[in-house]
N, C-alpha and C positions, 0 to 999 in steps of 0.2 A: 151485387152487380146490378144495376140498372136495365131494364126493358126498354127494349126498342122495338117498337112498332112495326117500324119497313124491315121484311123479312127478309131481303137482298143484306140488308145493315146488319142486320141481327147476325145472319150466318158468316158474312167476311167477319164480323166484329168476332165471335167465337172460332171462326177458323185461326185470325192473326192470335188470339189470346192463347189458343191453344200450341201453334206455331212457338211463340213466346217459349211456354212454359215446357213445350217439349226439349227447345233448345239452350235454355236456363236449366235443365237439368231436374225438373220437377216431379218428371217417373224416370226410373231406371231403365237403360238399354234392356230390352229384352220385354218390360213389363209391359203387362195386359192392361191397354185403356178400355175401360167396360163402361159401357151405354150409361146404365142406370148411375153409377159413382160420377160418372162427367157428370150429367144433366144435371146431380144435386148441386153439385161443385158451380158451374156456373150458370145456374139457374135458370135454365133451359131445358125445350123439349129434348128427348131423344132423338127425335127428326132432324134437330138445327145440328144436334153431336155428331150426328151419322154421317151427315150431308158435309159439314167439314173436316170429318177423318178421313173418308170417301177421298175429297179434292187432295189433302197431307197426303195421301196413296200414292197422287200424283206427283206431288213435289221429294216422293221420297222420305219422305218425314213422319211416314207410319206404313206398317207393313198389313196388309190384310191377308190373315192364313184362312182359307176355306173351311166352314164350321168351325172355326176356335177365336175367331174375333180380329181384333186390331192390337196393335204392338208398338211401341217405341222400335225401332231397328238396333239391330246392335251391328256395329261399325266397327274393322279393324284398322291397326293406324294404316294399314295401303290403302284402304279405301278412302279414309281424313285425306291421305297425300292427294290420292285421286282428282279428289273435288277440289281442292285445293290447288292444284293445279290447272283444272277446266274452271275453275272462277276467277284465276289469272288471266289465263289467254284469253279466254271470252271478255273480262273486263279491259284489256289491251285492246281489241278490237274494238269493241264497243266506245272507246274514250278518241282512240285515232278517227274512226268515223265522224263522231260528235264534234270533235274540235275542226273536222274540215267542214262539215254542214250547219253547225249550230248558228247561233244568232248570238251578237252581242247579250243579248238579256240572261243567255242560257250561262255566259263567263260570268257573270257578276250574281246568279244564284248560285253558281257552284264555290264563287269565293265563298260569299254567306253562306253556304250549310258547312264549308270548310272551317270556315269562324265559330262556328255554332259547334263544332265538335270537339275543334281546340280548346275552348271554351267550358265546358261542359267537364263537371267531375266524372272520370272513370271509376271510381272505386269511393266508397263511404265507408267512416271512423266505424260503423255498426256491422257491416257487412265486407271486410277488405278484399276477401278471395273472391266476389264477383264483379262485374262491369253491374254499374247503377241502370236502371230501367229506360232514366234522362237518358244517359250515355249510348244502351247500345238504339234506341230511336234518334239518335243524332248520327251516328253511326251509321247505318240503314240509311236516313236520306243523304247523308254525304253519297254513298256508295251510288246507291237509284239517281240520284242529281248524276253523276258522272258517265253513267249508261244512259241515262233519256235519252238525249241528245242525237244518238249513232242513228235515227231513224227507222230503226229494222225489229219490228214490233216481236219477232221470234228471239232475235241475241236478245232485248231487253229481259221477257221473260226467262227464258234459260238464263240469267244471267243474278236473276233474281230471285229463282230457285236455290241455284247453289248458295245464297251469302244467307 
């Protein structure tokens, strides 16, 4: 992995990689993310690992037990339905807002990230049971393109949480 200098860049960069790899499946629900095994992993301090398992705490995406560390969550299917459900309505809202306030410029990015995704292999001859890396960051910005727009800096976040 590449060093980055500006420590703002460094830490989103290992929080979304991390983000990634928790929701690609990379530790098991339930498994213990430990300091020292990240930072060799993506070669980084333990400060930048902490600082964005810390933020995943918030987004849900890692659980922090007092004295025993951080954790992938383990999730049952009601709680999948759950979010699944609040990243529907929340993205309903968010797209009706958008399309009454947005700007011409804002339809014609969201055709192109829509094109971009159509576009875009879901699945490779090498790996067929996952969505390609390309795909689910094409994925991702179709979704964020469809929520910018609503104005309301709160639904966007919450809304970008749950996907």
């Amino acid at each position: 992995m590449a060093k980055r200098t500006d420590s703002e860049t460094m830490s989103k960069h290992i929080r979304d990689t991390l983000r990634t790899d928790i929701l690609d499946g990379r530790w098991e629900p339930g498994a213990r993310l430990q300091l020292t095994h990240l930072s060799e992993h993506y070669e980084t301090s333990s400060t930048v690992i902490r600082e964005a398992l810390t933020r995943l705490v918030g987004d849900k995406l890692v659980t922090l037990r007092p004295n025993k560390g951080f954790f992938v969550p383990e999730l049952s299917l009601a709680d999948l339905s759950d979010i699944v459900e609040m990243r529907c309505v929340n993205e309903q809202l968010a797209i009706s807002l958008g399309f009454e306030r947005a700007p011409l410029e804002w339809e014609s990015e969201l055709m192109a990230a829509h094109h971009t995704l159509e576009r875009t292999p879901r699945r490779s001859d090498e790996d067929p049971d996952n969505h390609t890396p390309a795909w689910n960051h094409a994925h991702q910005n179709f979704h964020d393109k469809l929520v910018e727009a609503c104005g309301v800096p709160l639904l966007t976040e919450v809304t970008r949480t749950l996907s």
